[in-house]
C-alpha positions in Angstrom: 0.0 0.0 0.0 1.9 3.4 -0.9 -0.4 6.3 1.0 -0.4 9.6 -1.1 0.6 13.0 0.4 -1.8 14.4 -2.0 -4.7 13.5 -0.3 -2.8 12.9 2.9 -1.2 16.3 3.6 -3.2 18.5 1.5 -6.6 17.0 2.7 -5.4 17.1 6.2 -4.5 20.9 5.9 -6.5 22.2 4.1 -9.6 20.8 5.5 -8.2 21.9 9.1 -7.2 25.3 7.9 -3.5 24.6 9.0 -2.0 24.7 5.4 0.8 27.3 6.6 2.1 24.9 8.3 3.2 22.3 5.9 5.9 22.4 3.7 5.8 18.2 2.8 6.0 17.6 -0.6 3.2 16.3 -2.5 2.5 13.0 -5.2 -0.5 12.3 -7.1 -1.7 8.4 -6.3 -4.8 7.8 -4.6 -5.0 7.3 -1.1 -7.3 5.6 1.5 -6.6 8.8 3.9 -9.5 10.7 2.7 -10.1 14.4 3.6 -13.1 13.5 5.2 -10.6 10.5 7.6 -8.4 13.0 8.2 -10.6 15.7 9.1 -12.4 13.1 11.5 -8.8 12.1 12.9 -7.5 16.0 13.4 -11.3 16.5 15.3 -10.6 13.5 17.7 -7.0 14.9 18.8 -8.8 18.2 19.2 -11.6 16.7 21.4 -9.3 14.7 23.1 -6.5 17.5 23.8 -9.4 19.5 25.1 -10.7 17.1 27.3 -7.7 15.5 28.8 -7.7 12.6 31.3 -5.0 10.9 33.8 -3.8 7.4 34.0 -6.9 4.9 35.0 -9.7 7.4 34.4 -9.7 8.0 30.8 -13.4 6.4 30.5 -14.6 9.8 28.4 -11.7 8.6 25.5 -12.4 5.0 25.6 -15.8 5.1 25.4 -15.0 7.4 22.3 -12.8 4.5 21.0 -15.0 1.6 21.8 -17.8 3.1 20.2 -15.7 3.6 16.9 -14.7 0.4 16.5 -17.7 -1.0 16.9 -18.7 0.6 14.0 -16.4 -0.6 12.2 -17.0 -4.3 13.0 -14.2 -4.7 15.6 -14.5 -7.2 18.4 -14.2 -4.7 21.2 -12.4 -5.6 24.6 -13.3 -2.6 27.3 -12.4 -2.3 30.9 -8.8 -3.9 30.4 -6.8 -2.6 32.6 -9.5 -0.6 34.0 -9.7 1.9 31.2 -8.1 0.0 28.4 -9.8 -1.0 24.6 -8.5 -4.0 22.9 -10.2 -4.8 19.7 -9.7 -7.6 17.0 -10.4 -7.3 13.4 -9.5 -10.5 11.2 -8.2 -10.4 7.6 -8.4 -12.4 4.7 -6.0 -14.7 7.0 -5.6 -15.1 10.8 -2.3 -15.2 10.6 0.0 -13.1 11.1 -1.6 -11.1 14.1 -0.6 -7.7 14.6 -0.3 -5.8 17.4 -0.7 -1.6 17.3 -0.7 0.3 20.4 -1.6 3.8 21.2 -1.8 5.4 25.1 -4.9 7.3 25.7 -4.0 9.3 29.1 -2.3 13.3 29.7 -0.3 14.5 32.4 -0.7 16.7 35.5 0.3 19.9 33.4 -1.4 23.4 33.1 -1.7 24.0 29.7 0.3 27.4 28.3 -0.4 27.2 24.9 -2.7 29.3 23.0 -5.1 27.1 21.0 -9.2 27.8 20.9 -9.3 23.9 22.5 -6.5 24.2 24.8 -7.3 22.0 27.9 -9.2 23.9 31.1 -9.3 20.4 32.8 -8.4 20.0 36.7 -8.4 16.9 38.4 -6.5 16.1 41.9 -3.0 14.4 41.5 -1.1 13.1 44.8 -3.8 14.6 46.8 -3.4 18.3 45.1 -5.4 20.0 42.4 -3.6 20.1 39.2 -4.1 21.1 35.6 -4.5 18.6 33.3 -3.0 18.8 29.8 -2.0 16.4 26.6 1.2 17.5 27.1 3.0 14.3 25.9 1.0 13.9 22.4 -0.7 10.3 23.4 -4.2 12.7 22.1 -2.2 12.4 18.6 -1.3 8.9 19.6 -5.3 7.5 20.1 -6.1 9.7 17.3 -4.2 8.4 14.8 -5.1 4.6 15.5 -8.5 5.8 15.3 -7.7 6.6 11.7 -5.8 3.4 11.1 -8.3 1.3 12.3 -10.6 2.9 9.5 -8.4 2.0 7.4 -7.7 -1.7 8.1 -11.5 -1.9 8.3 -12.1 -1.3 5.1 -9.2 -3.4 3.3 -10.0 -6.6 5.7 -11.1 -8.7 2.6 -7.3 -8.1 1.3 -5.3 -7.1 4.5 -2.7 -10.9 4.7 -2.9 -11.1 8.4 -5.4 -9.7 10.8 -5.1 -6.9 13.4 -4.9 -6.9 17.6 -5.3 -2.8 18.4 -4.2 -1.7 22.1 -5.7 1.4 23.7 -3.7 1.7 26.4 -4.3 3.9 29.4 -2.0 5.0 32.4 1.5 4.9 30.0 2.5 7.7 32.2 2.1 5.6 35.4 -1.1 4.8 37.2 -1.8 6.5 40.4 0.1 5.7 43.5 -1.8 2.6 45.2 -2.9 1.3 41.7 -2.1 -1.0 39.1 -1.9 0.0 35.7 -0.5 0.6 32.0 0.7 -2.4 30.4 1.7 -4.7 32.9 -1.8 -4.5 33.7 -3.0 -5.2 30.1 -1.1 -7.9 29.9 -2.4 -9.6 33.1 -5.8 -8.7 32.0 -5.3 -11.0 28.6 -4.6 -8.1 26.1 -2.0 -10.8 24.8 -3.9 -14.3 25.7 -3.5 -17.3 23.5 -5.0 -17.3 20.8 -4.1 -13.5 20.4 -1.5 -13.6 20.9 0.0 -11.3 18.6 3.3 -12.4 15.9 4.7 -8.4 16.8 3.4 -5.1 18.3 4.1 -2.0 16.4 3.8 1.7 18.5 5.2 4.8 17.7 5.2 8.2 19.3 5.5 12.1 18.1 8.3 14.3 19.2 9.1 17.5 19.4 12.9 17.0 18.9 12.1 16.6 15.3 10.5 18.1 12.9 7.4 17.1 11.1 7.8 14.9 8.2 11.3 13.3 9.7 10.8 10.0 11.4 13.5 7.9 13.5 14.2 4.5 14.6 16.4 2.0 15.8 17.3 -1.5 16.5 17.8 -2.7 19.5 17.8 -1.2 23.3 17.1 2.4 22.5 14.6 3.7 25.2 15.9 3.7 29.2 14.1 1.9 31.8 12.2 4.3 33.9 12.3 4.1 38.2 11.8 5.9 40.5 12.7 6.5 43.9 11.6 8.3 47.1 13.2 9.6 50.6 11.7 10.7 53.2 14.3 12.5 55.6 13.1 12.6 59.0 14.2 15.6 61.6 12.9 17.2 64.2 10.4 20.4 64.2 11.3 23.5 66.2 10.5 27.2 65.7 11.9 28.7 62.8 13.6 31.4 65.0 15.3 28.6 67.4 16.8 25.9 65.0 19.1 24.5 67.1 16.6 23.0 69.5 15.3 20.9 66.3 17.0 18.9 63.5 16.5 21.1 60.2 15.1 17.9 57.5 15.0 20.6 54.8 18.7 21.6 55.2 19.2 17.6 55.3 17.8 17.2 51.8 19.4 20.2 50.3 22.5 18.5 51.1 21.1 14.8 49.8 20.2 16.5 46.3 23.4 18.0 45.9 25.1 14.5 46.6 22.7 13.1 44.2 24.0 14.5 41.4 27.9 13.0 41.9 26.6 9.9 41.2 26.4 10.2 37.3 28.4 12.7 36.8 31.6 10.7 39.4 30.2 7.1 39.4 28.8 6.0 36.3 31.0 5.4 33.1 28.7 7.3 31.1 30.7 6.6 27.7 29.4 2.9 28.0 26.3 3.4 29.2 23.9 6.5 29.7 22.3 7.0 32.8 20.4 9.7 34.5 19.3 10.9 38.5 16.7 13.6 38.8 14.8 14.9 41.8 11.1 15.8 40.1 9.2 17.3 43.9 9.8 18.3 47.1 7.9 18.1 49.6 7.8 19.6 53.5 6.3 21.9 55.6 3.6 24.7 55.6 4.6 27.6 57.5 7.7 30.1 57.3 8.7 30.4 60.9 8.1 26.2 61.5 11.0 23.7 60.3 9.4 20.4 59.8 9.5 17.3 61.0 10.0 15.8 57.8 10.8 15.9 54.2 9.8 13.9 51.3 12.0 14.0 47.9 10.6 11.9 44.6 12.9 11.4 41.7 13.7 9.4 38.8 16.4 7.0 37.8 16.8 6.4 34.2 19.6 3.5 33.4 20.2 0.8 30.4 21.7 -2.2 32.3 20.6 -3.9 35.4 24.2 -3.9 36.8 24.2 0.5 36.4 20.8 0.3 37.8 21.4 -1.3 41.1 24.7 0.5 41.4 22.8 3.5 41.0 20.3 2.5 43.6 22.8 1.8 46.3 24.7 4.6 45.6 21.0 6.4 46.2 20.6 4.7 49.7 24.0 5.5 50.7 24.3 9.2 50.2 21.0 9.6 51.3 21.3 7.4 55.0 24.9 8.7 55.8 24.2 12.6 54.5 21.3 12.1 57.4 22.7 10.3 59.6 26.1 13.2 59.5 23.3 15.7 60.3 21.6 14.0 63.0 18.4 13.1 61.0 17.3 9.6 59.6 16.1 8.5 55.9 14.1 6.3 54.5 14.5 5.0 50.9 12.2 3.3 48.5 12.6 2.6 45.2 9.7 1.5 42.4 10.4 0.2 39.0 8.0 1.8 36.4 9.5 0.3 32.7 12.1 -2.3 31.1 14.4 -1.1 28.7 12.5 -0.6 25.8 14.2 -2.6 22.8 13.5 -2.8 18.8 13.4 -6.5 17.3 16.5 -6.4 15.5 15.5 -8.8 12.3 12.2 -7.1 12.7 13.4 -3.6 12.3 16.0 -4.5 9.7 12.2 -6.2 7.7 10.2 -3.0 8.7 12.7 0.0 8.4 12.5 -0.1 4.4 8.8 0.7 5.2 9.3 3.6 7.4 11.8 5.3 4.6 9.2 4.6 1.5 6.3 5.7 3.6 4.8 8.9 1.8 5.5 12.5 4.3 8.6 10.5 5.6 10.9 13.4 3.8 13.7 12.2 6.5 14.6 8.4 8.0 17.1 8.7 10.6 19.1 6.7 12.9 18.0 8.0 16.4 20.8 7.5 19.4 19.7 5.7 22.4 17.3 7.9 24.6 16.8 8.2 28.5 12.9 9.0 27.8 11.2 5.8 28.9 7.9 3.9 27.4 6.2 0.9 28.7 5.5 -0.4 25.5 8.8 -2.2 26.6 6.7 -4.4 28.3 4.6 -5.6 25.3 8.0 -6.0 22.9 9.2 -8.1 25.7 6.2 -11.1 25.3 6.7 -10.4 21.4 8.5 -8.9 18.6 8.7 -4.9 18.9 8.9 -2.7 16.6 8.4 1.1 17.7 9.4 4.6 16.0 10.1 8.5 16.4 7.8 11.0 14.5 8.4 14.3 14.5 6.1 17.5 15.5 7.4 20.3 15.6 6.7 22.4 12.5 9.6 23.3 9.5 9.7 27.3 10.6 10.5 26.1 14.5 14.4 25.0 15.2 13.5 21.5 16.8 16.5 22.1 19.1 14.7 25.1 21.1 11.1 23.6 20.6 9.1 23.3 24.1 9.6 19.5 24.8 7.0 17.0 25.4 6.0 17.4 28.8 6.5 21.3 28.7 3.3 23.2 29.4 4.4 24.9 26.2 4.2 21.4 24.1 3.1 22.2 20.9 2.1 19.5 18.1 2.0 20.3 14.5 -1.1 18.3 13.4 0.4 17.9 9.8 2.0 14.9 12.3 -0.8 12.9 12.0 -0.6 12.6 8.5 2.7 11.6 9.0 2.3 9.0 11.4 -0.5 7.4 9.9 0.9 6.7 6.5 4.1 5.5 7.9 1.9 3.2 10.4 0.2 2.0 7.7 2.9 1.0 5.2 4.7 -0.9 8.5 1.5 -2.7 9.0 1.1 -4.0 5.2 4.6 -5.2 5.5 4.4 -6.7 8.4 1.8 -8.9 7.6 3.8 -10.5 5.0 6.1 -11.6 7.5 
């Protein structure tokens, strides 16, 4: 199947009224991305980005999804993972089965961008009231399978294999106390025999890229994701008096800046990439009270097991003894969120020819390995993964300055979902004839 940018881009954009913002050349065959599909698909990210829900509760965007597939004469799947849509659609063969995945849910961001359906939505987050925001593109994401399921659903008669499509929710992490993402798919069956799919496909959009430039690679690529949390224990007093308490936020100044000699002293970053980073912190409520206590939450990205649990002792240690120097105590937990997220080799090597013919791709490149994390990691570990990079930042916006995903300021260049969607597409159709 080779998917026209003439109908692709120029339907997209012009029907949206975002032409400005293409410069993808164009061709002349005929393609199954109609104006009408992509004006449908560009409507759903706008809904979506407007309404905007966290991990486990996106029931408004499944219930979207569900009922669209119904249409189409999926077999639809619903509560999986509390939130999650699975739905089968069989070919003119059962077999191969393949897998495509998109995440449904938004982060705890306050939107900043200007947009007539910028998100207003508020929800509480770690017992605080938050903004709510698509700030990571997964709207694009559940979108564009939207679109692709159209698609597959009307070339079933011809399509060589048949299709296993994953809406998943909670990517980002479900909320503290819950199960979720896909772990929890998987224990709910998304993968049970006989669907067990041949490989499972997933791509994201970027905003280190620009639109029409896609990137991949084979193997590990994507860092495994934990997190870790300390709770430094003092001793309150009034502000004014300090020395009849022990000061917990003085304690944890002194942990972060220890923190940070760990990668930059401990790790041979030239073999492997690693990274620490503190994300909150957390203590006290009044300007003349020092606490009792502290908490600090951070990340741990890492490539190997053996860096990891280096890294995690090394955690543990500067945190106990900084405490312990200062006459306070710590308490250290750590939570693993991902695996390392790794490309089939062979079925890269099959599928990157794919990628490179697929019509808006104006760029293929070789992407380096990245300390972003994805749990997708743990569907390409039951099965072959295949999973790319598409770009989303428009041509007149240097990539290398753009608001990153996860910025408040994340902006996506919907001329994206063109993108994606023809360069999902041609994967698909030669992945079935593996």
């Amino acid at each position: 199947m080779r998917l026209a940018i003439s109908m692709l881009m120029t339907g997209l954009l012009l029907c949206t009224g975002w032409a400005a913002e293409s410069a993808i050349a164009q061709d002349q065959a005929v393609s199954p991305l109609t104006p009408q599909l992509l004006d449908q698909v560009v409507g759903w990210r706008r809904d979506f980005h407007q309404h905007p829900e966290l991990g486990n509760r996106e029931t408004r965007t499944a219930g979207i999804v569900a009922e669209h597939l119904r249409q189409l004469g999926y077999e639809v799947r619903t509560g999986v993972a509390h939130t999650g849509v699975v739905a089968y659609l069989r070919g003119a063969s059962e077999r191969p089965l393949i897998a495509i995945r998109a995440d449904m849910d938004a982060l705890p961001v306050t939107e900043e961008v200007e947009l007539p359906f910028a998100s207003k939505a508020q929800a509480e987050f770690r017992g605080e009231k938050v903004g709510v925001m698509h700030a990571c593109g997964h709207d694009a994401h559940t979108a564009m399978q939207m679109g692709i399921a159209s698609v597959l659903a009307a070339q079933k008669d011809t399509l060589q294999g048949s299709i296993l499509l994953l809406f998943q929710p909670a990517e980002e992490g479900p909320p503290e106390g819950e199960e979720g993402g896909a772990p929890l798919m998987l224990k709910d069956g998304a993968f049970a025999p006989p669907r067990k799919p041949d490989a499972v496909l997933g791509m994201h959009v970027f905003s280190n890229m620009h639109v029409g430039t896609v990137g991949v690679r084979a193997g590990p690529f994507m860092a495994e994701s934990d997190s870790f949390r300390i709770i430094v224990k003092g001793l309150q007093t009034h502000g004014s008096r300090p020395w009849m308490g022990v000061d917990p936020v003085l304690v944890a100044a002194r942990i972060i800046d220890g923190l940070q000699s760990i990668v930059s002293r401990r790790v041979d970053i030239t073999r492997s990439p690693a990274v620490v980073s503190v994300g909150a912190i957390k203590g006290g409520i009044r300007y003349n009270i020092i606490p009792d206590q502290v908490e600090l939450i951070g990340t741990v990205r890492s490539f190997e097991i053996p860096v990891r649990d280096a890294i995690w002792a090394d955690i543990r240690q500067i945190a106990e003894h900084t405490a312990a120097a200062h006459g306070a105590s710590a308490e250290i937990s750590f939570t693993q969120h991902t695996l390392v997220t790794r490309n089939d080799v062979a079925l890269t090597d099959a599928l990157r020819p794919a990628l490179a013919r697929a019509p808006g791709v104006s760029k293929l490149i070789e992407i380096p390995m990245s300390t972003v994390a994805e749990d997708f990691a743990y569907f390409a570990e039951e099965v072959p993964g295949f999973y790319f990079f598409v770009g989303a930042t428009p041509l007149d916006q240097d990539p290398a300055t753009a608001p990153s995903n996860h910025s408040p300021k994340f902006y996506f260049d919907e001329g994206a979902l063109a993108v994606g969607m023809a360069a999902m597409l041609e994967v698909v159709q030669e992945a079935v004839k593996r």
